[in-house]
VEXDREN-2710 file (C-alpha; in Angstrom, 1 decimal):
% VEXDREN-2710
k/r/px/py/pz
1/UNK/-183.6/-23.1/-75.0
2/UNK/-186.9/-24.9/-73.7
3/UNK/-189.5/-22.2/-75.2
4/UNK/-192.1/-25.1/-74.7
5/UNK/-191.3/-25.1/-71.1
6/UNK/-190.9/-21.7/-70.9
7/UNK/-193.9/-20.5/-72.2
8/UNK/-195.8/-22.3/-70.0
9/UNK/-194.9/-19.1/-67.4
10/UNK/-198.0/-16.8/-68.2
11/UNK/-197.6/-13.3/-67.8
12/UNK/-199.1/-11.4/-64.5
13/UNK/-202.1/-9.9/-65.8
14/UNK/-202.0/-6.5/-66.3
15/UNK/-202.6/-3.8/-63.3
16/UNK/-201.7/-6.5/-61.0
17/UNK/-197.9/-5.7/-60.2
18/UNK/-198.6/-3.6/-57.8
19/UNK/-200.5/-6.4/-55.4
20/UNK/-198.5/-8.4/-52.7
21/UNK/-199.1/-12.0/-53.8
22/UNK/-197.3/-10.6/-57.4
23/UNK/-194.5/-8.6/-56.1
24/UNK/-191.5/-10.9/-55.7
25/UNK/-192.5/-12.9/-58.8
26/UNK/-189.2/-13.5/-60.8
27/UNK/-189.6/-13.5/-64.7
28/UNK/-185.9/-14.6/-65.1
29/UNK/-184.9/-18.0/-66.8
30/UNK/-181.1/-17.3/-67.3
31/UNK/-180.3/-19.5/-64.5
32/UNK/-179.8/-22.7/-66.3
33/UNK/-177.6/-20.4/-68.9
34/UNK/-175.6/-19.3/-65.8
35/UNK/-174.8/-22.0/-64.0
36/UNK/-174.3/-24.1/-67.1
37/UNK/-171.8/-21.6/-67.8
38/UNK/-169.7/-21.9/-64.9
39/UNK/-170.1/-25.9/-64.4
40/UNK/-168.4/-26.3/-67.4
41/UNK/-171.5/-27.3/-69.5
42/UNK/-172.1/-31.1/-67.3
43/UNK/-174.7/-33.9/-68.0
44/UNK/-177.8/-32.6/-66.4
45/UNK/-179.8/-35.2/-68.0
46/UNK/-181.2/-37.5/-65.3
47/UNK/-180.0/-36.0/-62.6
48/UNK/-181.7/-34.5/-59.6
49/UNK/-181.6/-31.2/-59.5
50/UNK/-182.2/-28.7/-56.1
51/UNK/-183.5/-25.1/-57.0
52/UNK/-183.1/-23.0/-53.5
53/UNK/-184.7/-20.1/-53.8
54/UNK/-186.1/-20.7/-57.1
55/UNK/-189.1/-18.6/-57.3
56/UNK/-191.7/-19.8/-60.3
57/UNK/-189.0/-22.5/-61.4
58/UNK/-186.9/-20.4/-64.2
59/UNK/-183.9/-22.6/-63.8
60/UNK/-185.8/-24.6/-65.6
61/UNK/-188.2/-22.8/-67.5
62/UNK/-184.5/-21.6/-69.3
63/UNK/-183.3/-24.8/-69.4
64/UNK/-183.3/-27.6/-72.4
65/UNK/-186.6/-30.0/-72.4
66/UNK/-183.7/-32.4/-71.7
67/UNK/-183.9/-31.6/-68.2
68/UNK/-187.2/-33.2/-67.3
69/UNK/-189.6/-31.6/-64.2
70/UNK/-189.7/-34.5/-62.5
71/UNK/-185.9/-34.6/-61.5
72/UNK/-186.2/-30.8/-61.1
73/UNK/-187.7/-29.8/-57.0
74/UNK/-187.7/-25.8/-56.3
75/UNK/-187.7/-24.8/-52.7
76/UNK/-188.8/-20.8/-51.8
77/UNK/-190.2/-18.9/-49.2
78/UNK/-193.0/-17.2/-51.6
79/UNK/-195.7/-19.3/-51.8
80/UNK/-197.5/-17.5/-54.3
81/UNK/-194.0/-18.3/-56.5
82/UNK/-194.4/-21.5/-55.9
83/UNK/-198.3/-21.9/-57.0
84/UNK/-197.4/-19.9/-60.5
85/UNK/-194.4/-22.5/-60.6
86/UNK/-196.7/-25.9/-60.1
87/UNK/-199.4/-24.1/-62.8
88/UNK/-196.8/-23.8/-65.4
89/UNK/-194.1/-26.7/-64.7
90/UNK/-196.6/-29.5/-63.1
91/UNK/-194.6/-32.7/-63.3
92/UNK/-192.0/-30.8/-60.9
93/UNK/-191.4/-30.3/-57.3
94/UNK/-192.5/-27.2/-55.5
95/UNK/-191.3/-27.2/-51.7
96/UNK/-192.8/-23.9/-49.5
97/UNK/-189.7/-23.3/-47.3
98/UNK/-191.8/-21.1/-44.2
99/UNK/-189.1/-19.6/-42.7
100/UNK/-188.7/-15.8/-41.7
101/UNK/-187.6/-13.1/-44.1
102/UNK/-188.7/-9.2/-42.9
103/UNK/-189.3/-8.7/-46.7
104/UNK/-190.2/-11.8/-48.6
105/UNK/-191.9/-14.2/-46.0
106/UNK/-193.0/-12.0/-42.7
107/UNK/-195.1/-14.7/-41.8
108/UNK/-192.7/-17.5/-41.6
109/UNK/-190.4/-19.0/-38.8
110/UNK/-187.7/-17.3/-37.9
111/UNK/-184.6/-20.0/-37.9
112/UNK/-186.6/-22.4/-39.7
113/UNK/-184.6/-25.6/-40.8
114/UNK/-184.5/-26.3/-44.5
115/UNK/-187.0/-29.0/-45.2
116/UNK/-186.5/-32.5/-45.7
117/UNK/-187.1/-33.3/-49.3
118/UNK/-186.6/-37.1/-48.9
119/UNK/-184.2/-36.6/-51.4
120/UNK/-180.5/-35.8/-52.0
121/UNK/-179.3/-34.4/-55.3
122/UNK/-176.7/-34.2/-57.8
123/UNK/-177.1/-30.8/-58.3
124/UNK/-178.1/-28.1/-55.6
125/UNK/-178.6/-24.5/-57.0
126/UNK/-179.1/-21.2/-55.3
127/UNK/-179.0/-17.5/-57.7
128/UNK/-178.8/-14.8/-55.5
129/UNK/-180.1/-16.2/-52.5
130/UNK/-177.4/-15.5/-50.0
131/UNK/-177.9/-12.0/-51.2
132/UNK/-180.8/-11.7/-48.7
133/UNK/-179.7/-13.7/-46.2
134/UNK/-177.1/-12.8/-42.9
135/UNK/-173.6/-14.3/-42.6
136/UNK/-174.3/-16.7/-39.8
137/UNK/-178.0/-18.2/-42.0
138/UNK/-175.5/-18.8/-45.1
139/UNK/-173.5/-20.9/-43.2
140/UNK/-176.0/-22.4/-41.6
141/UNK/-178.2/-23.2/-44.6
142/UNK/-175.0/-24.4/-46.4
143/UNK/-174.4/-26.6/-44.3
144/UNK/-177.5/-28.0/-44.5
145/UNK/-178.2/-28.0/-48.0
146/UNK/-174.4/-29.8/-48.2
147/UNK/-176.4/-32.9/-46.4
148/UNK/-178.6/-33.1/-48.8
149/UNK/-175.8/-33.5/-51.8
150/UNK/-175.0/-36.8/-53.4
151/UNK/-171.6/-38.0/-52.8
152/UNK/-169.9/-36.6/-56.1
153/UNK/-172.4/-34.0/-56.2
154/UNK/-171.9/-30.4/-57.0
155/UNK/-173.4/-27.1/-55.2
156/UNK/-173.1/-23.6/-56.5
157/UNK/-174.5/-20.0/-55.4
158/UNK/-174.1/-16.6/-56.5
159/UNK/-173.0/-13.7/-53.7
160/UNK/-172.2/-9.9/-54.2
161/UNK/-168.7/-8.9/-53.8
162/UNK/-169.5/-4.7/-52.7
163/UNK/-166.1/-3.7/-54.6
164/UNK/-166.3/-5.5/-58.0
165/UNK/-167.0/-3.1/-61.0
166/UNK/-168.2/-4.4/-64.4
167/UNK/-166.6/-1.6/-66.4
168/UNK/-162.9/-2.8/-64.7
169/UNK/-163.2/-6.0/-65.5
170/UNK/-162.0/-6.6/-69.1
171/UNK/-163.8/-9.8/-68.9
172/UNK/-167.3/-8.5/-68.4
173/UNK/-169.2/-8.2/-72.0
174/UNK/-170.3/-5.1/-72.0
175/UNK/-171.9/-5.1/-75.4
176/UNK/-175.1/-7.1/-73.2
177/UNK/-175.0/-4.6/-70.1
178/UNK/-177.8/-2.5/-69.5
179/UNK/-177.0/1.5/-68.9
180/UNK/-177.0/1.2/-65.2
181/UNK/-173.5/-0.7/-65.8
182/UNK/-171.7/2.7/-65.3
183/UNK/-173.0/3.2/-61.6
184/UNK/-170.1/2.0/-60.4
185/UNK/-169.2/-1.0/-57.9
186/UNK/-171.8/-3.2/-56.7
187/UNK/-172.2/-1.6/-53.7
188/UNK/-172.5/1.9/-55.1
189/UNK/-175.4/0.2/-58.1
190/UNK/-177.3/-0.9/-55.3
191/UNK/-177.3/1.8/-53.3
192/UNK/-178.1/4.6/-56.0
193/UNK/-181.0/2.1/-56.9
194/UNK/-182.3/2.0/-53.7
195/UNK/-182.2/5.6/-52.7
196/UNK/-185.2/6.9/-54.4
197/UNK/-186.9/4.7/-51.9
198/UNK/-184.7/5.3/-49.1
199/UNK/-183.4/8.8/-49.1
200/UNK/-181.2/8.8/-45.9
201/UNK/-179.3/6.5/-47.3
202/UNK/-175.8/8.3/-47.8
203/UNK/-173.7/7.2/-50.3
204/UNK/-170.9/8.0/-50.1
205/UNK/-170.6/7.6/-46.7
206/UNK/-171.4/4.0/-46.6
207/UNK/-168.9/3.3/-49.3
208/UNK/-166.7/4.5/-47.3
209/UNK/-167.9/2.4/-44.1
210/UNK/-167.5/-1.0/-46.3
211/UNK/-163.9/-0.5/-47.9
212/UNK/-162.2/-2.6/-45.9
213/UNK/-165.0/-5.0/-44.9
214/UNK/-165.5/-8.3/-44.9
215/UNK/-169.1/-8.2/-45.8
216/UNK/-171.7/-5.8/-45.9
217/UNK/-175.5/-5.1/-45.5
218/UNK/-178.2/-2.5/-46.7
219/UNK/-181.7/-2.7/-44.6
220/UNK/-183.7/-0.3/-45.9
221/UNK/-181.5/3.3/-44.8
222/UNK/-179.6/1.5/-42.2
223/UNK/-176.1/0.4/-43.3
224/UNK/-173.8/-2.1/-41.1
225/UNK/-170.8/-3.3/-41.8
226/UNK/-168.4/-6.9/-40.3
227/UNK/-168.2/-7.6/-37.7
228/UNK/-172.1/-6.8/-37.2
229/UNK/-174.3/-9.6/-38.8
230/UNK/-178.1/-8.5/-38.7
231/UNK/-179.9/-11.1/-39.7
232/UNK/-183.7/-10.6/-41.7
233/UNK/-185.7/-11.0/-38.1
234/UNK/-183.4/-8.3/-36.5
235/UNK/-184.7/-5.7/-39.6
236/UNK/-187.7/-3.6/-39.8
237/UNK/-190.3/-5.6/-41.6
238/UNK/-191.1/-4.8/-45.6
239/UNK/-187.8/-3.0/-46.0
240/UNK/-185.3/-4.3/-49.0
241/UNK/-182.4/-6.5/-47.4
242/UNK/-178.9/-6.6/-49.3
243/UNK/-175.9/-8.3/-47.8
244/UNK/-172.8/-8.4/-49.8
245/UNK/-170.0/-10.6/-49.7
246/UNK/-165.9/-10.0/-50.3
247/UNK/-164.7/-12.6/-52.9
248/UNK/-161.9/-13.2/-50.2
249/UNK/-164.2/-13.7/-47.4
250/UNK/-165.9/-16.1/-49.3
251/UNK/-163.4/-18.4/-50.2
252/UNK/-162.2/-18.2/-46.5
253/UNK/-165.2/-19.6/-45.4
254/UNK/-165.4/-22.1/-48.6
255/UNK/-161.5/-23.4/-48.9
256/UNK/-161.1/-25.1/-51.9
257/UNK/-164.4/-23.9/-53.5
258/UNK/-163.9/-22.8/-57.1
259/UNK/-164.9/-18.7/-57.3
260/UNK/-165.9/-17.5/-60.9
261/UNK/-166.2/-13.6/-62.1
262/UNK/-169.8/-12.5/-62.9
263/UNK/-171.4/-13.4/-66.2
264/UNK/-172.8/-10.8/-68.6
265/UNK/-175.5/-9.7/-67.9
266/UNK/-175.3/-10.1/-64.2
267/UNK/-173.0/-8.8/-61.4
268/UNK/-172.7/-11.8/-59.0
269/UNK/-169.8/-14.1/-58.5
270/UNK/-170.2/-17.7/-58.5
271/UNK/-169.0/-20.2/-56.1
272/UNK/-169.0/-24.0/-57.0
273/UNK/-168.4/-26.7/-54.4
274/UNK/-167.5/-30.2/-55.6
END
């Protein structure tokens, strides 16, 4: 692991958590681990490498000093993110993407294209980004980023599937799972994690809503299931925004894309297009 890389990510001072510019700061740097995982462990060295959604940069703040920040460009909507990021990685490239999120970039555009980078890349990344976007912007960003992919290239994004269940899956390592790991589903985890903060939402009820559905999305206490596709601008500003995705609905969209089963310690799925 790149500790010399990493390190360079200085902690948020003390007391300060609370403030806005702080609050969607991600300290993870599993990425690299994660997708390395499930690309079968490629030649990253030299190649260009997209980050969508990548916060401070901890794709490759976890990643081997092999990958060097100049091939390595991270595109977000939180420009504060993105200032920590060019502190700590400065040879890389940090790309403020303004477009309109009710909770992580109220000021931004609503529909905003995905910038031109100048660039296209063997690699394009995004860890759970489509988890906070509607149905109709993932295809629409996909299908963007997609343009910007080198022929031969390779694109991969977690999603939620609402009904998968760590403790069912014989797979899942649950010796690196925290206690939270018993909740139940994915849905269910998020939903008893979120009601302290929302308390009409209903649990049980909305787990009932989204059995049969094709995706699902929690915005703040409101619940909607398919066919209804609220997007970020459509939800109440400042409230959390979860949308979920069926592993079958996502390889209906995706033929041909490879799906993998979440990774200890995480609960998303991974799709790879090649």
């Amino acid at each position: 692991m790149a500790a010399d890389q990493r390190s360079n990510l200085e902690l948020i001072p003390a007391g300060e958590e609370g403030k806005s510019e702080f609050r969607f700061f991600s300290g993870r740097t599993l990425q690299y681990d994660h997708f390395n995982a499930h690309l079968g462990s490629p030649n990253w060295i030299g190649k260009k490498i997209l980050d969508f959604g990548g916060n401070v940069g901890g794709f490759l703040m976890g990643a081997p000093p092999t990958i060097k920040q100049e091939d390595y460009w991270c595109v977000d909507l939180h420009s504060p993110a993105l200032e920590r990021g060019r502190k700590a990685l400065p040879s890389a490239h940090f790309v403020c993407y303004n477009r309109y999120h009710n909770l992580y970039n109220s000021a931004g555009i609503v529909d905003l294209p995905v910038p031109d980078l100048g660039q296209t890349f063997d690699f394009i990344l995004a860890f759970s980004v489509f988890t906070h976007t509607s149905v109709q912007e993932m295809r629409e960003i996909l299908g963007q980023l997609s343009g910007m992919l080198k022929s031969g290239g390779t694109m991969a994004f977690t999603f939620g599937d609402p009904n998968y269940d760590p403790v069912k899956d014989p797979r899942y390592d649950m010796t690196g799972a925290d206690e939270e790991v018993t909740w139940g589903s994915n849905l269910k985890h998020r939903l008893l994690r979120e009601k302290p903060n929302y308390p009409g939402i209903e649990v049980e009820k909305f787990i009932a809503r989204a059995r049969s559905a094709k995706w699902c999305l929690l915005a703040g206490d409101s619940f909607f299931v398919d066919p209804d596709d609220v997007s970020p601008a459509e939800a109440e500003p400042g409230v959390c925004y979860h949308q979920f995705h069926t592993v079958s609905f996502v390889k209906d969209l995706l033929p041909g894309a490879e799906i993998f089963a979440p990774l200890s310690p995480l609960r998303q799925h991974c799709c790879v297009l090649k």
